[in-house]
C-alpha positions as CSV (number, residue, x, y, z in Angstrom):
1,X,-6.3,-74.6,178.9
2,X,-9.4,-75.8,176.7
3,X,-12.1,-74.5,179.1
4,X,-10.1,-70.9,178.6
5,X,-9.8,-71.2,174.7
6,X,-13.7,-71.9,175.0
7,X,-14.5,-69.1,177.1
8,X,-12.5,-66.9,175.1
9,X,-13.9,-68.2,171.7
10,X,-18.0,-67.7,173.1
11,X,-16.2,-63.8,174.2
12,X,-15.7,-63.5,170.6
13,X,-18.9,-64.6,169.6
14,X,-20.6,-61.9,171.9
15,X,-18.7,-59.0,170.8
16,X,-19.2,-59.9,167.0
17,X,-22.7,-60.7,167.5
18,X,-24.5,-59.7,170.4
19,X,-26.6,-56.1,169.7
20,X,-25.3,-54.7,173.0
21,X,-21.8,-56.4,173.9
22,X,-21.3,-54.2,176.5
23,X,-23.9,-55.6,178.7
24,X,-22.8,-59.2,178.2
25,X,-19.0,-57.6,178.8
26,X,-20.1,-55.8,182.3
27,X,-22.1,-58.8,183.6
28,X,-18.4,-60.9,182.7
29,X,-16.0,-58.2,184.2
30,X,-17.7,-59.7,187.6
31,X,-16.0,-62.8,187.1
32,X,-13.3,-62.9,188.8
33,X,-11.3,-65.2,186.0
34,X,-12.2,-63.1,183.5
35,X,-9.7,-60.2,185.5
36,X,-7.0,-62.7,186.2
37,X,-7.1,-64.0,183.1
38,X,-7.7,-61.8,180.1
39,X,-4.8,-60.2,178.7
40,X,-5.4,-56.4,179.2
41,X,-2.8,-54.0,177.7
């Protein structure tokens, strides 16, 4: 569970910092744990 709070916490740090989240976002969405993990609504 740590290694998905961490990967979850440097998500948060992109989309707060990054100039173009998106592209750090697109290049993640071909992760397959990111999909199976994330909790879409």
């Amino acid at each position: 569970m740590n290694k998905l709070k961490t990967e979850f916490e440097e998500l948060e740090q992109h989309l707060l910092e990054d100039e173009k989240p998106s592209l750090y976002l697109r290049d993640l969405a071909q992760n397959r744990w990111f999909m199976d993990s994330y909790p879409f609504s």
